[in-house]
N, C-alpha and C positions, 0 to 999 in steps of 0.2 A: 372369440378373440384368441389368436394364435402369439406369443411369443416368441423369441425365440429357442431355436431346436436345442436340446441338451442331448450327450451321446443315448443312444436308446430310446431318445421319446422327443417330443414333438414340445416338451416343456409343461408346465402346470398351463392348463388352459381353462376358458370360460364358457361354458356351454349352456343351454335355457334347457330345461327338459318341457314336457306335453304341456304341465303346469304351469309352466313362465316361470318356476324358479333358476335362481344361476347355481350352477354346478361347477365347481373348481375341478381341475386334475385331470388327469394321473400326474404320479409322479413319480421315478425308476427308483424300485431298490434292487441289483443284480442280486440273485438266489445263488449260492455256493455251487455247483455242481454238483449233482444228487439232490442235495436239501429239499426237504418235502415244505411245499407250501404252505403257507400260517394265514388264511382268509381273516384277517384283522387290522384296524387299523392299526400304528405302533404309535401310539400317544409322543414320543421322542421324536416322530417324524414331524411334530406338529409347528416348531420354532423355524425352518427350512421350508416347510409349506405353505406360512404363512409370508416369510421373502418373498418366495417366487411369485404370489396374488399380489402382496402389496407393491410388485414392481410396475406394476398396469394401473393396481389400484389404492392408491397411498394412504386412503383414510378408512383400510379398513379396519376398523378396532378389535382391539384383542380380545378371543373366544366368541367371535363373532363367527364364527365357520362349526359346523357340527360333522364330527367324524360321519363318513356314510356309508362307504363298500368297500375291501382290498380284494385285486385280484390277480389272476397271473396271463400276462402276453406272453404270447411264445416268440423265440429269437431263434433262428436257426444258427446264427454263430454274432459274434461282438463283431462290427466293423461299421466303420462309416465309408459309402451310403452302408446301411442296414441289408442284408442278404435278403432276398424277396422271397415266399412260398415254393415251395416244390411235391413233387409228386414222388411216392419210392412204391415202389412192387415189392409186395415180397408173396411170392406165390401168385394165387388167387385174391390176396387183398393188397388196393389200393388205400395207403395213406398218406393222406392229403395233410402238410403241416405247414406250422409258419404263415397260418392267413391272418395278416392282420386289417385294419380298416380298410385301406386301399385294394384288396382282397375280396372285402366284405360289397365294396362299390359293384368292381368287376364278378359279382358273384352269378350272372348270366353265362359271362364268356368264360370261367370255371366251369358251370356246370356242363357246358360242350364238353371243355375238353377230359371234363372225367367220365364224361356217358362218353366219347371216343374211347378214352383207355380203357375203359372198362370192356367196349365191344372188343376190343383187343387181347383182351386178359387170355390168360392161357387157360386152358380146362384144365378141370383137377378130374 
């Protein structure tokens, strides 16, 4: 279940995982520029996280959700639409940044076009 889109992300969403349980989330918190990432939930994010479920799903009761994983998307810059993946050279190394899901889908017709660039890479 998709709501709607908040700037960065796609909204707190509802997902089943292999198990059949429902999976809440993501939810954006923008990282300062430089700030090194903190793989944790932030307990304060939890009164805001629970809005955005209870707006699909109104009787959810409180502490009814269990902290599970924080992680970090990459953003190539802030803009709506969101800036899509790209490719940079630098020498002999190709890196590939900014893939996000829709990325992850298309990840056949990626991997062309990095075995192209790569056949192209310059010799060192």
């Amino acid at each position: 279940m998709y709501p709607v889109p908040e700037d960065g992300g796609l909204g707190v969403h509802m997902t089943l995982d292999l198990a059949g349980r429902a999976r809440f989330g993501p939810d954006v918190e923008w990282l300062p520029a430089g700030a090194a990432p903190v793989f944790a939930v932030d307990a304060a994010r939890a009164a805001p996280f629970y809005a955005a479920v209870r707006t699909y799903w109104p009787g959810l009761p409180d502490g009814g959700l269990v902290p599970d994983y924080a992680g970090v998307r990459p953003k190539l810059v802030v803009e709506n639409p969101p800036a899509d993946f790209t490719f940079v050279r630098d020498g002999s190394a190709l890196h590939v940044l900014g893939i996000e899901s829709p990325g992850l889908t298309a990840s056949l017709a990626l991997a062309d076009e990095i075995a192209d660039a790569a056949l192209a890479a310059p010799s060192v």
